[in-house]
C-alpha positions as a printed NumPy array, in Angstrom:
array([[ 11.336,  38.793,  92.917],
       [ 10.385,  40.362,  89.691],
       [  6.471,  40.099,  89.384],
       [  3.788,  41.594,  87.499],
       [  0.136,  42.078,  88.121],
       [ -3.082,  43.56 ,  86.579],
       [ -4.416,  46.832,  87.652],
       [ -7.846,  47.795,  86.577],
       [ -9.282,  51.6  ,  87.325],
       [-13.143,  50.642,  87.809],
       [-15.982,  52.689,  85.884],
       [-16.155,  54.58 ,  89.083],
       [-12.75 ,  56.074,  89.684],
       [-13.382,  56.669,  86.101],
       [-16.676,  58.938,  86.395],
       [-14.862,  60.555,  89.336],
       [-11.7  ,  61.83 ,  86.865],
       [ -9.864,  60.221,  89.799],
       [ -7.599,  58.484,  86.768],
       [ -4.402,  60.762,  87.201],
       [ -4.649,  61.111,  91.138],
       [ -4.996,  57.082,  90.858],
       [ -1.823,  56.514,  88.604],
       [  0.309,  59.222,  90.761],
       [ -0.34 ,  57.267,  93.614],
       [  0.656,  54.278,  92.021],
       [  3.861,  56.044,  90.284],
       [  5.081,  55.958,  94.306],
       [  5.542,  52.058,  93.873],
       [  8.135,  52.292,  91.224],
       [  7.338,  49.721,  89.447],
       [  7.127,  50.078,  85.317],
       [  4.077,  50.448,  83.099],
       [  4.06 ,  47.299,  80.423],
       [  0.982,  47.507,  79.245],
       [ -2.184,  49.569,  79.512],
       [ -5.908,  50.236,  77.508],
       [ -9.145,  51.603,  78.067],
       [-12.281,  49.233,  77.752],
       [-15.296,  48.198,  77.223],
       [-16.423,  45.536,  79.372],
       [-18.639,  42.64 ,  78.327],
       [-20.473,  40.835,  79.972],
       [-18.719,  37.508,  79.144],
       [-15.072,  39.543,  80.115],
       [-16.641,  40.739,  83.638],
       [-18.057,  36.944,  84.716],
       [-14.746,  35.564,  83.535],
       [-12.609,  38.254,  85.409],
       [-14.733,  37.563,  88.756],
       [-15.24 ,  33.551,  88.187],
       [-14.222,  32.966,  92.077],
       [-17.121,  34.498,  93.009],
       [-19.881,  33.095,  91.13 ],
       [-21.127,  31.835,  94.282],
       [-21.748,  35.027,  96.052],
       [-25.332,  36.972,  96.147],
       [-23.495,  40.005,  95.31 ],
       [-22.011,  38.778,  91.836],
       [-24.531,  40.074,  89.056],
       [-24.072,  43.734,  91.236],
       [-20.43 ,  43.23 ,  90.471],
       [-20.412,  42.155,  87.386],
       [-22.875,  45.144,  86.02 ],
       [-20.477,  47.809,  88.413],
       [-17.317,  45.873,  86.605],
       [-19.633,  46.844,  83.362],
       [-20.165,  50.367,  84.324],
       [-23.768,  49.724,  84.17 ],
       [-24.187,  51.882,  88.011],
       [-22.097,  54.454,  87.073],
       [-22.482,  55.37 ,  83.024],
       [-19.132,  55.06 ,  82.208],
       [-18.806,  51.446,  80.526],
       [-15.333,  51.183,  80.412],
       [-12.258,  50.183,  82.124],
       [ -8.134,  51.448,  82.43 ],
       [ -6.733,  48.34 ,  82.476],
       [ -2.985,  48.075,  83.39 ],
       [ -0.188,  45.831,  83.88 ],
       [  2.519,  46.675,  86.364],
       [  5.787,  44.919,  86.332],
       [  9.081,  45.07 ,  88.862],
       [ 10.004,  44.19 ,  92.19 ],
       [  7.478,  42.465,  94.706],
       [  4.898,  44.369,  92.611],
       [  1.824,  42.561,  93.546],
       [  2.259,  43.248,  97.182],
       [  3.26 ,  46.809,  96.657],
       [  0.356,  47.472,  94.206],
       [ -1.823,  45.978,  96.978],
       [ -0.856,  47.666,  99.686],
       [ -1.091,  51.009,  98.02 ],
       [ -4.59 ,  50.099,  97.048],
       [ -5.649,  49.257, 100.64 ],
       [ -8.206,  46.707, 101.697],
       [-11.231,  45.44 ,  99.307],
       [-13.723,  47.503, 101.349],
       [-13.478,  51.38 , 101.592],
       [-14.031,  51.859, 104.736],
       [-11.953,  49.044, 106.364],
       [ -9.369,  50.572, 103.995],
       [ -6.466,  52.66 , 105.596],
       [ -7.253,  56.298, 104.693],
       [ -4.397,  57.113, 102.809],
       [ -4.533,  53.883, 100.65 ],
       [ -6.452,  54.572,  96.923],
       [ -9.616,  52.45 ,  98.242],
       [ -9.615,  54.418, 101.293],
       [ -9.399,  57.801, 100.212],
       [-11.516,  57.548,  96.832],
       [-14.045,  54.254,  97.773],
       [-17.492,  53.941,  99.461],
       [-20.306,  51.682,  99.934],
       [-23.392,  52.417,  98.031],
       [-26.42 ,  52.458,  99.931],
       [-27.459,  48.668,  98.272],
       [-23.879,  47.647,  99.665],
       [-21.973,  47.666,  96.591],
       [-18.324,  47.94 ,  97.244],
       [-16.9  ,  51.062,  95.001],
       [-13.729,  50.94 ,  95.295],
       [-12.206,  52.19 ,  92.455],
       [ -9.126,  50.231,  91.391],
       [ -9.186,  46.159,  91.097],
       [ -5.233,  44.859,  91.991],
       [ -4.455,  40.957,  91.015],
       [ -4.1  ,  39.086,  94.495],
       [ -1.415,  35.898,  93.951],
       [  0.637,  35.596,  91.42 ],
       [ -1.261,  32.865,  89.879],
       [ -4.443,  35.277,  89.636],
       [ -2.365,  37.757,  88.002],
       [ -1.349,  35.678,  85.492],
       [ -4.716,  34.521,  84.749],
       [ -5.976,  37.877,  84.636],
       [ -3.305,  39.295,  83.113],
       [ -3.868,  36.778,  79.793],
       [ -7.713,  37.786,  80.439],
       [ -7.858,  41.521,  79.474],
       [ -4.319,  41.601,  77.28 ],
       [ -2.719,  39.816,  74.255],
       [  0.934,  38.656,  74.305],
       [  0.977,  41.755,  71.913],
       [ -0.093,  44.583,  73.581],
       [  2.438,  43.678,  76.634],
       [  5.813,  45.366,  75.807],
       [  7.554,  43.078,  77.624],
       [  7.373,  38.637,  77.048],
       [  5.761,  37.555,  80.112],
       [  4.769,  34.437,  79.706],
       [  5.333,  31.339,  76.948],
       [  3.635,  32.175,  73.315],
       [  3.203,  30.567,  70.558],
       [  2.423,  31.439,  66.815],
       [ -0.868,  30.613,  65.195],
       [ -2.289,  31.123,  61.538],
       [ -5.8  ,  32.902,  62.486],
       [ -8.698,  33.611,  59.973],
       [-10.863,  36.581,  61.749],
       [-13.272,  39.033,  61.075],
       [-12.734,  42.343,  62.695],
       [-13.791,  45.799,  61.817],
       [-11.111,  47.978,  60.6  ],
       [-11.196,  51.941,  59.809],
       [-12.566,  52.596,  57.007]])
């Protein structure tokens, strides 16, 4: 089944340079590159991407890491994968959520750790259902900037202020 999901390189892997040993990795999947952009995370984007777990104690700690604020790089790679089964195989190239419960050769295991106040680094963020990726996915892109039409659009007259180059 054709699928596509939402990858996001975390400020960490970022402040690492692990970004090319990251997207090799991933390259081993197969599965096509339809969108991608580097970020800035706000605060609103970061509580919205991690709304299932507004009831944990950890959530502000992942919401500034999401941020960058731990790791002075406040941005984000995000990408969207699309082909075969790719939410499983983008997951199980990633590896488990925690580092070190992550298989060693998976991208969490070799390049993630647990800080010493317990905050999961773990470089990469990989949509879990397909549900979730399409939430996400609508999250961090416009129909737009996705080469391919994922997902029903419609047209709408907008009046916005935006800064352009000047």
């Amino acid at each position: 089944m054709t699928q596509q999901t939402l990858v996001l390189i975390k400020p960490d892997g970022l402040k690492k340079s692990l970004t090319g040993n990251i997207l090799t990795r991933l390259s081993e999947t197969k599965l096509e590159i339809i969108a991608a952009k580097m970020m800035r995370v706000s605060r609103e984007l970061a509580v919205e991407h991690y709304q299932q777990l507004q009831d944990r104690p950890f959530f502000e700690d992942l919401v500034r890491y999401l941020q960058g604020e731990f790791h002075q790089k406040k941005k984000v790679l995000a990408i969207v994968y699309w082909g075969d089964d790719a939410i499983r195989r983008i997951r199980e190239m990633g590896g488990a959520t925690n580092p070190e419960e992550a298989d060693p050769i998976s991208i969490r295991g070799a390049f993630g750790r647990i800080t010493t106040k317990g905050v999961y680094e773990n470089v990469i963020h990989a949509s879990s259902s397909e549900v979730e990726a399409e939430r996400e996915i609508k999250l961090w892109f416009q129909p737009d900037e996705i080469i391919l039409d994922l997902y029903p659009t419609k047209m709408e007259e907008l009046s916005l202020r935006r800064r352009v180059w000047s």
